[in-house]
Residue, then its C-alpha position, 0 to 999 in steps of 0.5 A: x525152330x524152338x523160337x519160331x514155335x513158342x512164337x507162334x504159341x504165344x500168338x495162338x494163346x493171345x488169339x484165343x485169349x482175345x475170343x474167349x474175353x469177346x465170347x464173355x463180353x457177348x455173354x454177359x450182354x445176352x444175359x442181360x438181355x435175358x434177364x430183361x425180357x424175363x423182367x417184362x414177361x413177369x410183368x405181363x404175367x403178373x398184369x394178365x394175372x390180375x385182370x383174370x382175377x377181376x374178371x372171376x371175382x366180378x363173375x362171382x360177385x354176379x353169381x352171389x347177386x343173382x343166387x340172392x336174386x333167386x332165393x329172394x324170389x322163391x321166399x316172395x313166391x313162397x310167401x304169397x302162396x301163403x297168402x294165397x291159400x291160408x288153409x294150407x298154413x294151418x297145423x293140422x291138429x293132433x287127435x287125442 
């Protein structure tokens, strides 16, 4: 009986030897699988990341150009208006 039951432990013992080495196997293949999909999204961020930064530095670029294009027109209109009306441009004299 004694025989027959260490028997069996061994045989219970080398199955579940045999699982727990398959069960590592298989989790060692997952991870890296993991560890691959993460390579790719980290990729896929990292390319995301710089197309959204060219379109904001080419959206602020847009916004320096056209802030210079105002300004630019606002001196020409201020400077024609001058010119338009030269009595306007003189220092009042202060009186004595």
């Amino acid at each position: 009986m004694t025989e027959s039951l260490a028997i069996i432990f061994a045989v219970v013992l080398l199955v579940l030897t045999i699982i727990m080495s398959a069960v590592g196997i298989y989790l060692i293949i997952v991870l890296i699988e993991v560890r691959g999909t993460l390579r790719r999204v980290n990729d896929l961020i990292d390319d995301a990341s710089d197309t959204v930064y060219k379109i904001t530095a080419s959206t602020g670029s847009l916004g320096g150009w056209m802030g210079g294009l105002t300004m630019g027109m606002q001196i020409f209109k201020a400077f024609m208006g001058k010119l338009d009306n030269p009595a306007k441009n003189e220092i009042p004299e202060e009186a004595e």
